[in-house]
PQR file of N, CA, C, O and H, with PARSE charges and radii, in Angstrom:
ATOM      1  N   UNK A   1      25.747   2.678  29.197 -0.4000 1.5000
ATOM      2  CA  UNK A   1      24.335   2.385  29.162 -0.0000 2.0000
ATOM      3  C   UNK A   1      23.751   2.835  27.837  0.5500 1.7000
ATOM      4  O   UNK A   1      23.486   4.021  27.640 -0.5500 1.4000
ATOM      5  N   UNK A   2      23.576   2.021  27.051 -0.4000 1.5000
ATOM      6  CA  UNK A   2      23.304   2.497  25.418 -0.0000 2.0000
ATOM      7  C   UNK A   2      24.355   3.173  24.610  0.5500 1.7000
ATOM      8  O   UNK A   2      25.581   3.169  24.509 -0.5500 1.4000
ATOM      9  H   UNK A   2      23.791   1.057  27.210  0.4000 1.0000
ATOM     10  N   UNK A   3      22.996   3.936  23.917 -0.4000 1.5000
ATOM     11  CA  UNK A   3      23.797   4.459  22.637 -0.0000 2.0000
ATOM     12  C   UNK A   3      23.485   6.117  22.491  0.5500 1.7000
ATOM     13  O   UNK A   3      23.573   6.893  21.540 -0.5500 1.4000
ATOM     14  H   UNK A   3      22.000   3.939  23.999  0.4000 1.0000
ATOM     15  N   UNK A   4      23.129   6.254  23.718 -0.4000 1.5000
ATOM     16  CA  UNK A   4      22.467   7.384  23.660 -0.0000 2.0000
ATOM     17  C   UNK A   4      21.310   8.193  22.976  0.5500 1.7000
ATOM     18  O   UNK A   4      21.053   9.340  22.611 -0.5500 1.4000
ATOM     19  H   UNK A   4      23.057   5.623  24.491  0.4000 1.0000
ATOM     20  N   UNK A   5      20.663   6.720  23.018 -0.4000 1.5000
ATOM     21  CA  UNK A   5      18.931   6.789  22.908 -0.0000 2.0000
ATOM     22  C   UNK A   5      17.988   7.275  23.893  0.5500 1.7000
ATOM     23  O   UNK A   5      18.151   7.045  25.091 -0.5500 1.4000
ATOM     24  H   UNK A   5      20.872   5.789  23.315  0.4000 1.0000
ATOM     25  N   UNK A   6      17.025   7.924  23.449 -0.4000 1.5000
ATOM     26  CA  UNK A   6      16.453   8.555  24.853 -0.0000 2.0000
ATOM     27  C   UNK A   6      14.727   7.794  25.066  0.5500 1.7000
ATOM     28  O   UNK A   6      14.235   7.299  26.079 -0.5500 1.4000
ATOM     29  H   UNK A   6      16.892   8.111  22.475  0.4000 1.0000
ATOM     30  N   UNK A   7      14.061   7.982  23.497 -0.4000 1.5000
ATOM     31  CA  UNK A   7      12.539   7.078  23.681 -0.0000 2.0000
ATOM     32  C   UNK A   7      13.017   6.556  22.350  0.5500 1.7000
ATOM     33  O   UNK A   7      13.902   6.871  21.553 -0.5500 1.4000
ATOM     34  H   UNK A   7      14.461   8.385  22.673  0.4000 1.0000
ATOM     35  N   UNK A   8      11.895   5.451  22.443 -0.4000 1.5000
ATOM     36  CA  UNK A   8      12.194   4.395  21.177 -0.0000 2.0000
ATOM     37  C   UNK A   8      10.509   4.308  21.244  0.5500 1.7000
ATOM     38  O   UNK A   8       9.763   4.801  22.090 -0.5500 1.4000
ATOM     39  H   UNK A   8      11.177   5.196  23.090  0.4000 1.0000
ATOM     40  N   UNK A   9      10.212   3.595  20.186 -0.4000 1.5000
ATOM     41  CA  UNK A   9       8.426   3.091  20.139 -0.0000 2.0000
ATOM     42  C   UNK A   9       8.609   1.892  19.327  0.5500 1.7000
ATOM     43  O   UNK A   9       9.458   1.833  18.437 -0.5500 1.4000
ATOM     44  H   UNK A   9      10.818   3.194  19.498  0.4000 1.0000
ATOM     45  N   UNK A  10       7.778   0.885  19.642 -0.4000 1.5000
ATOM     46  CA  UNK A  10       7.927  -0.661  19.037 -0.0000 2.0000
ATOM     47  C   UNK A  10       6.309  -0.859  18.365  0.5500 1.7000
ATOM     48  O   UNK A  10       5.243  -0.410  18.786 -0.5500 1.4000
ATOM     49  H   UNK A  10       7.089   0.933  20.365  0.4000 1.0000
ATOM     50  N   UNK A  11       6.551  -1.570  17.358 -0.4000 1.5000
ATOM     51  CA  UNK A  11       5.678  -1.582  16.599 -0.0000 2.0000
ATOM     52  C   UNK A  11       5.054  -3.202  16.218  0.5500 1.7000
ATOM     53  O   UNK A  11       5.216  -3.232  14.999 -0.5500 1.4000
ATOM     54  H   UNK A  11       7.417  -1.935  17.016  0.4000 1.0000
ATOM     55  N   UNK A  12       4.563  -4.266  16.532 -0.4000 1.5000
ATOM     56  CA  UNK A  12       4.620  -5.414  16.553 -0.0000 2.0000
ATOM     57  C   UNK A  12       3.276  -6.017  14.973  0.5500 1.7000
ATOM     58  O   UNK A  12       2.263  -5.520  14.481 -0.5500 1.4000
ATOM     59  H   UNK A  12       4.432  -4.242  17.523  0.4000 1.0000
ATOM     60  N   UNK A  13       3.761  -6.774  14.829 -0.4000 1.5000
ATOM     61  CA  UNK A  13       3.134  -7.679  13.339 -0.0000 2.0000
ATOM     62  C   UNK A  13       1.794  -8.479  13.938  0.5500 1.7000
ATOM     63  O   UNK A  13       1.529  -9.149  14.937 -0.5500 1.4000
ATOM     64  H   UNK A  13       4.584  -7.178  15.229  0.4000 1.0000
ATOM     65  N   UNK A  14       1.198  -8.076  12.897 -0.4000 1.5000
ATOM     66  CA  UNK A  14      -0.416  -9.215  13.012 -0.0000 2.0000
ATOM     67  C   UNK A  14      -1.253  -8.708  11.637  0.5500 1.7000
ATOM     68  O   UNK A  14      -2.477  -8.652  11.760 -0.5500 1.4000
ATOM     69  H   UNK A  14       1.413  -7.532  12.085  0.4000 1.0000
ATOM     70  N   UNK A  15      -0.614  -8.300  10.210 -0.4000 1.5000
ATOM     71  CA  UNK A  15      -1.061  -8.150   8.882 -0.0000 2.0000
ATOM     72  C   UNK A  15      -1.699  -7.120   9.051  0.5500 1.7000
ATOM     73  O   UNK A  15      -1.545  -6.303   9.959 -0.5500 1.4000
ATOM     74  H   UNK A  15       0.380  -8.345  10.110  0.4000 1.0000
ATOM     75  N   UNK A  16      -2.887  -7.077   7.698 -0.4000 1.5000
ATOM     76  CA  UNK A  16      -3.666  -5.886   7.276 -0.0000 2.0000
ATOM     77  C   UNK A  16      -4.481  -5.190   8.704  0.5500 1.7000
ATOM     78  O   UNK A  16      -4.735  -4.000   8.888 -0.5500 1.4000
ATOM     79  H   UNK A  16      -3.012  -7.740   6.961  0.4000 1.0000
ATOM     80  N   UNK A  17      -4.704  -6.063   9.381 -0.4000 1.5000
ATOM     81  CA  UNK A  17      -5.635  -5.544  10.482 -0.0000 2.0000
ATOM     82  C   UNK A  17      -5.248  -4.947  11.510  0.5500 1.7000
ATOM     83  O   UNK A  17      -5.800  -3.983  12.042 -0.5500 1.4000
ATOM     84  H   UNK A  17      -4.498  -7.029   9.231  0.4000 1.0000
ATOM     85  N   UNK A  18      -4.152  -5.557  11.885 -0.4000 1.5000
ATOM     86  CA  UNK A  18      -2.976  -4.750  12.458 -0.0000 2.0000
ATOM     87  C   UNK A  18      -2.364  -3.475  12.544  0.5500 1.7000
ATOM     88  O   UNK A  18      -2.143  -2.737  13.505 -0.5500 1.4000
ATOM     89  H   UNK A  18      -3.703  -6.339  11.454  0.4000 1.0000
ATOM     90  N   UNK A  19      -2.158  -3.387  11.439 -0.4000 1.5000
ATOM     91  CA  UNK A  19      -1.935  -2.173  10.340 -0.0000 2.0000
ATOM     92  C   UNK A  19      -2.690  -1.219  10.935  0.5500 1.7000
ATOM     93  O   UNK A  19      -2.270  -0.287  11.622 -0.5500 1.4000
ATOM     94  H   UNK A  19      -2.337  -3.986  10.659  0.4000 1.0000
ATOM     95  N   UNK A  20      -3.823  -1.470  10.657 -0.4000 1.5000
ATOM     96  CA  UNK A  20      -5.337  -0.149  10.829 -0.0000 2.0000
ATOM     97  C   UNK A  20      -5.695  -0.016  11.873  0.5500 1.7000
ATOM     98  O   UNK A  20      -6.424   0.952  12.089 -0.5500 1.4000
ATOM     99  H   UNK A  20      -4.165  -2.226  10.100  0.4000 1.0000
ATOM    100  N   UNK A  21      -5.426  -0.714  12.727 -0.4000 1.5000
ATOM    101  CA  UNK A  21      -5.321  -0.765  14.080 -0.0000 2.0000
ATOM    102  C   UNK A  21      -4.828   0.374  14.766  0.5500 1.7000
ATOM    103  O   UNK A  21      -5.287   1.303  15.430 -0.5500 1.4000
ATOM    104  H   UNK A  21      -4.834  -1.501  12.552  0.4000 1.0000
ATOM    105  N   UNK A  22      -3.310  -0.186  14.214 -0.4000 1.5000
ATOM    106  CA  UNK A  22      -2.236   0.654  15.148 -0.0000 2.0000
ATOM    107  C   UNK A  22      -2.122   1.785  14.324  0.5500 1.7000
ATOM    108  O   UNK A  22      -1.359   2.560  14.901 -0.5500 1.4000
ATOM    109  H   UNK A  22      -2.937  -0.941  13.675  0.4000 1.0000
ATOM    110  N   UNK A  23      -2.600   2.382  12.994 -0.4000 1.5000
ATOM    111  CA  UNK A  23      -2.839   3.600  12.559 -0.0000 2.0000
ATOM    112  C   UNK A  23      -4.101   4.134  13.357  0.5500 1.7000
ATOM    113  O   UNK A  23      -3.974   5.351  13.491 -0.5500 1.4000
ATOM    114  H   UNK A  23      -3.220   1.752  12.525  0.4000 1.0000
ATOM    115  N   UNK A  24      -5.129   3.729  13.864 -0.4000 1.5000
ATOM    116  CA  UNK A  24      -5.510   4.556  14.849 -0.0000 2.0000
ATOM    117  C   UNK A  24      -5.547   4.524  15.698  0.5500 1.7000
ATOM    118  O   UNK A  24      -6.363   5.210  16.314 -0.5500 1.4000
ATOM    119  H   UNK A  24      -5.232   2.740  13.755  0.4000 1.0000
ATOM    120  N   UNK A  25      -4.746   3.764  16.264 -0.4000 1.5000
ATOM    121  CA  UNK A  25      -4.027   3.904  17.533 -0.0000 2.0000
ATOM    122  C   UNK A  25      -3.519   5.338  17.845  0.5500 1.7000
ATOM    123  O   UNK A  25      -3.936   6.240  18.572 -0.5500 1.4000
ATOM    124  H   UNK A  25      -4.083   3.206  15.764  0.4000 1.0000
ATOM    125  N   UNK A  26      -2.198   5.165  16.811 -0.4000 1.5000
ATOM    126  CA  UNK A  26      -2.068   6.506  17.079 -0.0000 2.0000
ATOM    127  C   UNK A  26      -2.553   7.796  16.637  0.5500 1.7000
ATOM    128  O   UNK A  26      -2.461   8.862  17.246 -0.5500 1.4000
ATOM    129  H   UNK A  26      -1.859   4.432  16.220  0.4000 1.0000
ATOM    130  N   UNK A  27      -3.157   7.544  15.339 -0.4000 1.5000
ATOM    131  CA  UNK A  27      -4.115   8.819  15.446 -0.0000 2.0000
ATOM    132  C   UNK A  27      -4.622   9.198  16.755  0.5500 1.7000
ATOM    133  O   UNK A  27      -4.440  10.377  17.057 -0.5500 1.4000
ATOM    134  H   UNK A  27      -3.231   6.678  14.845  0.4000 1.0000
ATOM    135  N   UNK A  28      -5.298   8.358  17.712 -0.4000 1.5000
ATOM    136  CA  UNK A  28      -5.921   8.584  18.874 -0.0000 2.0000
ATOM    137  C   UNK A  28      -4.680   9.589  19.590  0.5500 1.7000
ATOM    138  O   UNK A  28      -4.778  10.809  19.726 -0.5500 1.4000
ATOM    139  H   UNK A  28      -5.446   7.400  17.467  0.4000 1.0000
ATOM    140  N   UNK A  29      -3.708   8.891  19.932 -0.4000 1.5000
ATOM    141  CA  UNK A  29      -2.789   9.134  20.797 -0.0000 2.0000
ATOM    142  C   UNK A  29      -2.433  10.844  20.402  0.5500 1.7000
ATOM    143  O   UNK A  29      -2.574  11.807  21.155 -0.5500 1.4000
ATOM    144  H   UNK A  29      -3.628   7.900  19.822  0.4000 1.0000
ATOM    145  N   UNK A  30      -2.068  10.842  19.358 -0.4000 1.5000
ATOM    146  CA  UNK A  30      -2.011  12.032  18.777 -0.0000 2.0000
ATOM    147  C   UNK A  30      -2.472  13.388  19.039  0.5500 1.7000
ATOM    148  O   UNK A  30      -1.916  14.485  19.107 -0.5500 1.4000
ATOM    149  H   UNK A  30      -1.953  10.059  18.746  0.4000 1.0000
ATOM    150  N   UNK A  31      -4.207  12.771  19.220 -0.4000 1.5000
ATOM    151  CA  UNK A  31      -5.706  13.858  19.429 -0.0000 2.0000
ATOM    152  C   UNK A  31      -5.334  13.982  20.922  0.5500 1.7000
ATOM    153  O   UNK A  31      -5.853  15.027  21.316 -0.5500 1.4000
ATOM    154  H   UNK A  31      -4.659  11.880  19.165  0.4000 1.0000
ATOM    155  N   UNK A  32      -4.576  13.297  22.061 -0.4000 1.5000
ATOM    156  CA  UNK A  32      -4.569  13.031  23.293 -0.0000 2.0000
ATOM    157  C   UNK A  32      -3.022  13.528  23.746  0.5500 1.7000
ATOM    158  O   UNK A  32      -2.495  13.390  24.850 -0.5500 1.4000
ATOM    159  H   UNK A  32      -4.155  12.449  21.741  0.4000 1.0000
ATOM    160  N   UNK A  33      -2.480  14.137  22.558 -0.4000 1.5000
ATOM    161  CA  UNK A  33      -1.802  15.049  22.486 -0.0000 2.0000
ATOM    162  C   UNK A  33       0.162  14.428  22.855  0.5500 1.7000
ATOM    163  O   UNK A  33       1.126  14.886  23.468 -0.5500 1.4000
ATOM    164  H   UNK A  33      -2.909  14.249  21.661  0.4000 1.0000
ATOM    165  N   UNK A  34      -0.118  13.290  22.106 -0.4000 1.5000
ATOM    166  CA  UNK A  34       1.057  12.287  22.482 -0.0000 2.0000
ATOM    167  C   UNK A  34       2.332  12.344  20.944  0.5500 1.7000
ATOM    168  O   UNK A  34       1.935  12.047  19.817 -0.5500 1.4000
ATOM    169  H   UNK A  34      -0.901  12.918  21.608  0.4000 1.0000
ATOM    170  N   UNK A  35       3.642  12.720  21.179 -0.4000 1.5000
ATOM    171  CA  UNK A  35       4.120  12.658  19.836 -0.0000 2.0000
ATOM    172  C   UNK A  35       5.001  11.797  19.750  0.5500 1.7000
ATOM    173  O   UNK A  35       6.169  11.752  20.137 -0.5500 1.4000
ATOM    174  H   UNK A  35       3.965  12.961  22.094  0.4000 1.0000
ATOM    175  N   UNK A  36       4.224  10.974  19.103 -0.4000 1.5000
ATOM    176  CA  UNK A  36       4.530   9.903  18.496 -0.0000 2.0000
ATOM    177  C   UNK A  36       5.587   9.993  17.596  0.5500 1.7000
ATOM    178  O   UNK A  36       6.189   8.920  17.595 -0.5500 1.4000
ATOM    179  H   UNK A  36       3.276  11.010  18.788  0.4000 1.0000
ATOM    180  N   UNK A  37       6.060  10.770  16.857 -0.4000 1.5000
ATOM    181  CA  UNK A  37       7.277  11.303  15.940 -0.0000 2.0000
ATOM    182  C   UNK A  37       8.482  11.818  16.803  0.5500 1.7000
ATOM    183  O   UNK A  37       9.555  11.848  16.200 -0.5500 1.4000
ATOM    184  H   UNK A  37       5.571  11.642  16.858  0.4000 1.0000
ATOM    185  N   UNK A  38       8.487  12.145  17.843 -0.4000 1.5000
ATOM    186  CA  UNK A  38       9.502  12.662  18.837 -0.0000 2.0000
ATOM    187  C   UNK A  38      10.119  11.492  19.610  0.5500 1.7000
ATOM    188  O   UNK A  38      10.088  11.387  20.836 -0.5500 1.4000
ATOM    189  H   UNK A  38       7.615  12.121  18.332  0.4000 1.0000
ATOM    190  N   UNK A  39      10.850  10.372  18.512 -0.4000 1.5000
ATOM    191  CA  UNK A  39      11.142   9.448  19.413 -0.0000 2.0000
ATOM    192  C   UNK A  39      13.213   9.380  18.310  0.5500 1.7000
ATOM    193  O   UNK A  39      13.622   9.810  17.231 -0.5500 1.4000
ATOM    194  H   UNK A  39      10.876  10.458  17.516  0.4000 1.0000
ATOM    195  N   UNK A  40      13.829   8.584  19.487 -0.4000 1.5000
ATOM    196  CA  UNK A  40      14.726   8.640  18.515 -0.0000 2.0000
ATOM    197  C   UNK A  40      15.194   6.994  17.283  0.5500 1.7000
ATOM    198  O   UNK A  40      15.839   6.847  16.245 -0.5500 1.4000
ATOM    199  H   UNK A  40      13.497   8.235  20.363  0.4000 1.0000
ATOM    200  N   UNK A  41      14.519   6.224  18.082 -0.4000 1.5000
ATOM    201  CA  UNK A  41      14.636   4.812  17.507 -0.0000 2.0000
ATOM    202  C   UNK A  41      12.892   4.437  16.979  0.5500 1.7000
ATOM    203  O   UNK A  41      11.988   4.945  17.643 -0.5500 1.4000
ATOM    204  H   UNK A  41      13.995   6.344  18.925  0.4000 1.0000
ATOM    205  N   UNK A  42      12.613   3.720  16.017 -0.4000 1.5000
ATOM    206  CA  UNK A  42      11.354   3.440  15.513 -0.0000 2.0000
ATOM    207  C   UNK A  42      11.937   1.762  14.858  0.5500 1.7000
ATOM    208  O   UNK A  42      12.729   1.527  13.946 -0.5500 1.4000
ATOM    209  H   UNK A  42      13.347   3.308  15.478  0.4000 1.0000
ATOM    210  N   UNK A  43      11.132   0.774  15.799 -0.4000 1.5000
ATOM    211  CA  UNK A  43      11.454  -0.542  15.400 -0.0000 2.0000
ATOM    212  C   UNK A  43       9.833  -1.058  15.295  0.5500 1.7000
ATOM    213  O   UNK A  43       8.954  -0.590  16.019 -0.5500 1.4000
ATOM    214  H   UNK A  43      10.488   0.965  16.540  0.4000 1.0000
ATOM    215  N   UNK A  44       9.622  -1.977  14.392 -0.4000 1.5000
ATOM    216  CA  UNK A  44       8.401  -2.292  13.494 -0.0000 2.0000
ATOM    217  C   UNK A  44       9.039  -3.523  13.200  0.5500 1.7000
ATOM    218  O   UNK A  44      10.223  -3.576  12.867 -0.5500 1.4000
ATOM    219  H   UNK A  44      10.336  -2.357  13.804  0.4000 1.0000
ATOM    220  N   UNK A  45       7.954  -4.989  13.361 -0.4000 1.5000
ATOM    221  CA  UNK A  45       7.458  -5.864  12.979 -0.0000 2.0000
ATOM    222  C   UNK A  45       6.517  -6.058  11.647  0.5500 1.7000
ATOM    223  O   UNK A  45       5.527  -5.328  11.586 -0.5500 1.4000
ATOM    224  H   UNK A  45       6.992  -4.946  13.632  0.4000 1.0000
ATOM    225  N   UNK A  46       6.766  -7.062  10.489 -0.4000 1.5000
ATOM    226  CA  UNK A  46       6.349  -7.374   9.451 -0.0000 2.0000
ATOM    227  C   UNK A  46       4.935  -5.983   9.513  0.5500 1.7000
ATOM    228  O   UNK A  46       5.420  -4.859   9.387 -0.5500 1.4000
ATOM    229  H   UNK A  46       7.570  -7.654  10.538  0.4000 1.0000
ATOM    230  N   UNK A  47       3.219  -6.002   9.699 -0.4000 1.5000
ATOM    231  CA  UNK A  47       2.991  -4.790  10.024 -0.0000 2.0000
ATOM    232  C   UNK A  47       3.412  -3.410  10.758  0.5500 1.7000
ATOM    233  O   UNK A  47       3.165  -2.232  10.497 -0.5500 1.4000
ATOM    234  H   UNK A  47       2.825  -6.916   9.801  0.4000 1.0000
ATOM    235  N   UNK A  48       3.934  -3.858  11.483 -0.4000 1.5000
ATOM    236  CA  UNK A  48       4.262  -2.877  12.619 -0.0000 2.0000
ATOM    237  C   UNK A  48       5.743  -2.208  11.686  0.5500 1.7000
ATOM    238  O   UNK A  48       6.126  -1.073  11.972 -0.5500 1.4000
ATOM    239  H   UNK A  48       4.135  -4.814  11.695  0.4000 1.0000
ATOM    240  N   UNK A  49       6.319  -2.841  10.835 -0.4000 1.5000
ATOM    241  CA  UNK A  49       7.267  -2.128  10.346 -0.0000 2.0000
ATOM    242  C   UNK A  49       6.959  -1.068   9.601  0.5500 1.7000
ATOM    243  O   UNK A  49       7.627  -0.034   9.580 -0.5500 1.4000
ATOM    244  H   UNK A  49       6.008  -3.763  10.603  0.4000 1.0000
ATOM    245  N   UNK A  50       5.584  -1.342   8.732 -0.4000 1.5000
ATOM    246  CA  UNK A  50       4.800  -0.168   7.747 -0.0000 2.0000
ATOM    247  C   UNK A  50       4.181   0.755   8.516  0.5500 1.7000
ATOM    248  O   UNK A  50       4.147   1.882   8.023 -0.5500 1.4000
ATOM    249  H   UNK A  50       5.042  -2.182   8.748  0.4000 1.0000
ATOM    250  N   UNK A  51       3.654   0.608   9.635 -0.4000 1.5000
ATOM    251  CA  UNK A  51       3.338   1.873  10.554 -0.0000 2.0000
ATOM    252  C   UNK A  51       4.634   2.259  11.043  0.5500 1.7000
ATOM    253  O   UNK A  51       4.711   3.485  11.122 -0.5500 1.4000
ATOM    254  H   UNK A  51       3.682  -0.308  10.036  0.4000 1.0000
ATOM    255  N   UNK A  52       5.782   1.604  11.435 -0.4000 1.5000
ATOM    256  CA  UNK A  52       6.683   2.364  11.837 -0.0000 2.0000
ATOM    257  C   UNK A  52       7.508   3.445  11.000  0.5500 1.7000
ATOM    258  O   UNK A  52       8.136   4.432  11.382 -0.5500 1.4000
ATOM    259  H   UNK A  52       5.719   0.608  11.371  0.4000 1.0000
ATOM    260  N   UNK A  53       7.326   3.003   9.932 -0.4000 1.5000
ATOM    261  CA  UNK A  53       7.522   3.852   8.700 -0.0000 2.0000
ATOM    262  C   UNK A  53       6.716   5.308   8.302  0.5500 1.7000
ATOM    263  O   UNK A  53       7.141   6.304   7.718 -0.5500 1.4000
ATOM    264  H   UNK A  53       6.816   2.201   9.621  0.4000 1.0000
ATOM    265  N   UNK A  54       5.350   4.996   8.878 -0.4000 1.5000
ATOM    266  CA  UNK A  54       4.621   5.845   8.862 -0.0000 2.0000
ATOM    267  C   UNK A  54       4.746   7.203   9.940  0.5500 1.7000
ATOM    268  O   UNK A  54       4.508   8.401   9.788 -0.5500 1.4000
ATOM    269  H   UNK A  54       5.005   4.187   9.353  0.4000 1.0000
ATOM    270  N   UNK A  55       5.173   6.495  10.942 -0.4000 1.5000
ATOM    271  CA  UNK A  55       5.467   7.535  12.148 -0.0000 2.0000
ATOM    272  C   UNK A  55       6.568   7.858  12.072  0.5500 1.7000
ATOM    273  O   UNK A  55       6.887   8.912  12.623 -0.5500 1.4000
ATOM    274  H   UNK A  55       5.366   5.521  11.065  0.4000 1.0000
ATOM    275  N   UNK A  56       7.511   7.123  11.404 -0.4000 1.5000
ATOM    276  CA  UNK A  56       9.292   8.182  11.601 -0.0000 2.0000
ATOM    277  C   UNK A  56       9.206   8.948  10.513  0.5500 1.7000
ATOM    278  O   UNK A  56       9.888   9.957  10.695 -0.5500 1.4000
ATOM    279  H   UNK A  56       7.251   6.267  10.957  0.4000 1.0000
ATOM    280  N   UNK A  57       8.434   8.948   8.949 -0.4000 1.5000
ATOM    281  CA  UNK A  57       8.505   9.941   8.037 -0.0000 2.0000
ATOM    282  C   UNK A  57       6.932  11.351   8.276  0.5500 1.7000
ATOM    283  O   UNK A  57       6.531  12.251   7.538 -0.5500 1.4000
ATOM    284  H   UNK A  57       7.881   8.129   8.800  0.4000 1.0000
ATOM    285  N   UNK A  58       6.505  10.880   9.602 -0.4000 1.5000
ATOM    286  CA  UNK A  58       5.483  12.084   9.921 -0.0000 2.0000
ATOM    287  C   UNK A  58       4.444  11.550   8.958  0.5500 1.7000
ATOM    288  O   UNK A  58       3.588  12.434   8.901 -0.5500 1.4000
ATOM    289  H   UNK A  58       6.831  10.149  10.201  0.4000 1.0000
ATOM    290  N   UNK A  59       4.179  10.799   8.371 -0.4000 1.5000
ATOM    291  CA  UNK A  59       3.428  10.819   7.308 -0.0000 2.0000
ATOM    292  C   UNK A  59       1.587   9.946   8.044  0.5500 1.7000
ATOM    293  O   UNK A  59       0.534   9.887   7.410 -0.5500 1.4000
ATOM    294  H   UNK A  59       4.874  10.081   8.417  0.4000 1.0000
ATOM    295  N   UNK A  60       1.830   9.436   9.446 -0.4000 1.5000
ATOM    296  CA  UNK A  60       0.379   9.184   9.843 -0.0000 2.0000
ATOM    297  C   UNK A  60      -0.882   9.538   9.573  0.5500 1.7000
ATOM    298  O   UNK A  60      -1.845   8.788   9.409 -0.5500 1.4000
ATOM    299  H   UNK A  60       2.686   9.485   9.962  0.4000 1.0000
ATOM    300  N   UNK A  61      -0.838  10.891   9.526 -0.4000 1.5000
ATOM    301  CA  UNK A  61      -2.556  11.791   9.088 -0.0000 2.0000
ATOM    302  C   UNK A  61      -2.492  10.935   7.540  0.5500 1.7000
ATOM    303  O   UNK A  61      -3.299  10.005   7.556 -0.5500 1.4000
ATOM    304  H   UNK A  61      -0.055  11.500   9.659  0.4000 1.0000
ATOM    305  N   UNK A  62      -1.997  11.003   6.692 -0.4000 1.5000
ATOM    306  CA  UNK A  62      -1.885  11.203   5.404 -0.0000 2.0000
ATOM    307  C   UNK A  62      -2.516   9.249   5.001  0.5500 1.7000
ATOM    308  O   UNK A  62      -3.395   8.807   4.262 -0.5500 1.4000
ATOM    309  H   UNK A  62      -1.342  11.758   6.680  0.4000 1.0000
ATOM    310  N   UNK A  63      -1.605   8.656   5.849 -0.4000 1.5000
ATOM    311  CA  UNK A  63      -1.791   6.932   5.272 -0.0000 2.0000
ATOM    312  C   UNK A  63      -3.681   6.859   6.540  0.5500 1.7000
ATOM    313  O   UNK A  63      -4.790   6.402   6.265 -0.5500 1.4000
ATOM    314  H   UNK A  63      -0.890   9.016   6.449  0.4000 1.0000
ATOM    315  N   UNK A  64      -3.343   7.299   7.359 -0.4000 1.5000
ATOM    316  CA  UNK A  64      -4.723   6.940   8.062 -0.0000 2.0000
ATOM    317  C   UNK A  64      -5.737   7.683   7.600  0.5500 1.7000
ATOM    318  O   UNK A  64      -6.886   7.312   7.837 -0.5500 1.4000
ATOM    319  H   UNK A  64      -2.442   7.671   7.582  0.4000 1.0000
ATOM    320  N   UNK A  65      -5.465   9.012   6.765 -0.4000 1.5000
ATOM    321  CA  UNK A  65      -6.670   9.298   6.149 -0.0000 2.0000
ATOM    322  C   UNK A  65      -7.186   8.490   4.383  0.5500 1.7000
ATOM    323  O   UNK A  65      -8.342   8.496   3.961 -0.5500 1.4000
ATOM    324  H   UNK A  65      -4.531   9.313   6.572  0.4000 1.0000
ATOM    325  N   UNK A  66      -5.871   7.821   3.574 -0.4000 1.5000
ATOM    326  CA  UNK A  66      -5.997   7.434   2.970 -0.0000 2.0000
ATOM    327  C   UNK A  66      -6.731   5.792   2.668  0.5500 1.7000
ATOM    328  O   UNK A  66      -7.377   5.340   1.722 -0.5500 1.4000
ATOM    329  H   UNK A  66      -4.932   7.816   3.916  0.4000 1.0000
ATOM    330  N   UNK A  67      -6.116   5.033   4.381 -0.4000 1.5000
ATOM    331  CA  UNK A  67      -6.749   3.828   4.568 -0.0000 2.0000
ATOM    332  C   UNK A  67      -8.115   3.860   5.107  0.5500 1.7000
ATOM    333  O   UNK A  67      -9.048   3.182   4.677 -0.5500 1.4000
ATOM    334  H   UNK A  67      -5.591   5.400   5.149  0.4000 1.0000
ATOM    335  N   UNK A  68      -8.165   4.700   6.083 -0.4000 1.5000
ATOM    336  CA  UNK A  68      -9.860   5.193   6.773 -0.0000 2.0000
ATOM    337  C   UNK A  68     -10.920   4.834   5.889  0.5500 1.7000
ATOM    338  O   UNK A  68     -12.087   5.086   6.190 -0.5500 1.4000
ATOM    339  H   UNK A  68      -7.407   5.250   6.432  0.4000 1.0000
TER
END
C-alpha cells in the first residue's frame, strides 16, 4: 500500500489569482493552527506548483507577506 507516505497536500492551477488565494489560504490555516509543512509529499499544479514550493521550503510567511 504505497510508498510509505503518510499526508501529502495538493495544490491545483488557476494563475496569478490563484496563487494569492491559496497563499492565504494557508496563511489562514496556519493562524488555525494547521501545519501545512508537516506533510511528506507536496504536489502543485502550474500555480499551485509555486505555492507548493512555498510550503515545502517553509518559506509561506515570507512570499505572503511579500505579495500581500
Amino acid at each position: 500500500m504505497g510508498t510509505g507516505k503518510k499526508r501529502a497536500i495538493a495544490f491545483g492551477g488557476g494563475g496569478e489569482w490563484f496563487t494569492f488565494w491559496t497563499l492565504a489560504y494557508c496563511m489562514q490555516a496556519k493562524r488555525q493552527g494547521v501545519d501545512l509543512e508537516n506533510v511528506d509529499l507536496t504536489i502543485g499544479t502550474s500555480a499551485g506548483s509555486i505555492v507548493g514550493s512555498f510550503v515545502s521550503s517553509a518559506t509561506v510567511d515570507a512570499a505572503y507577506a511579500r505579495l500581500a
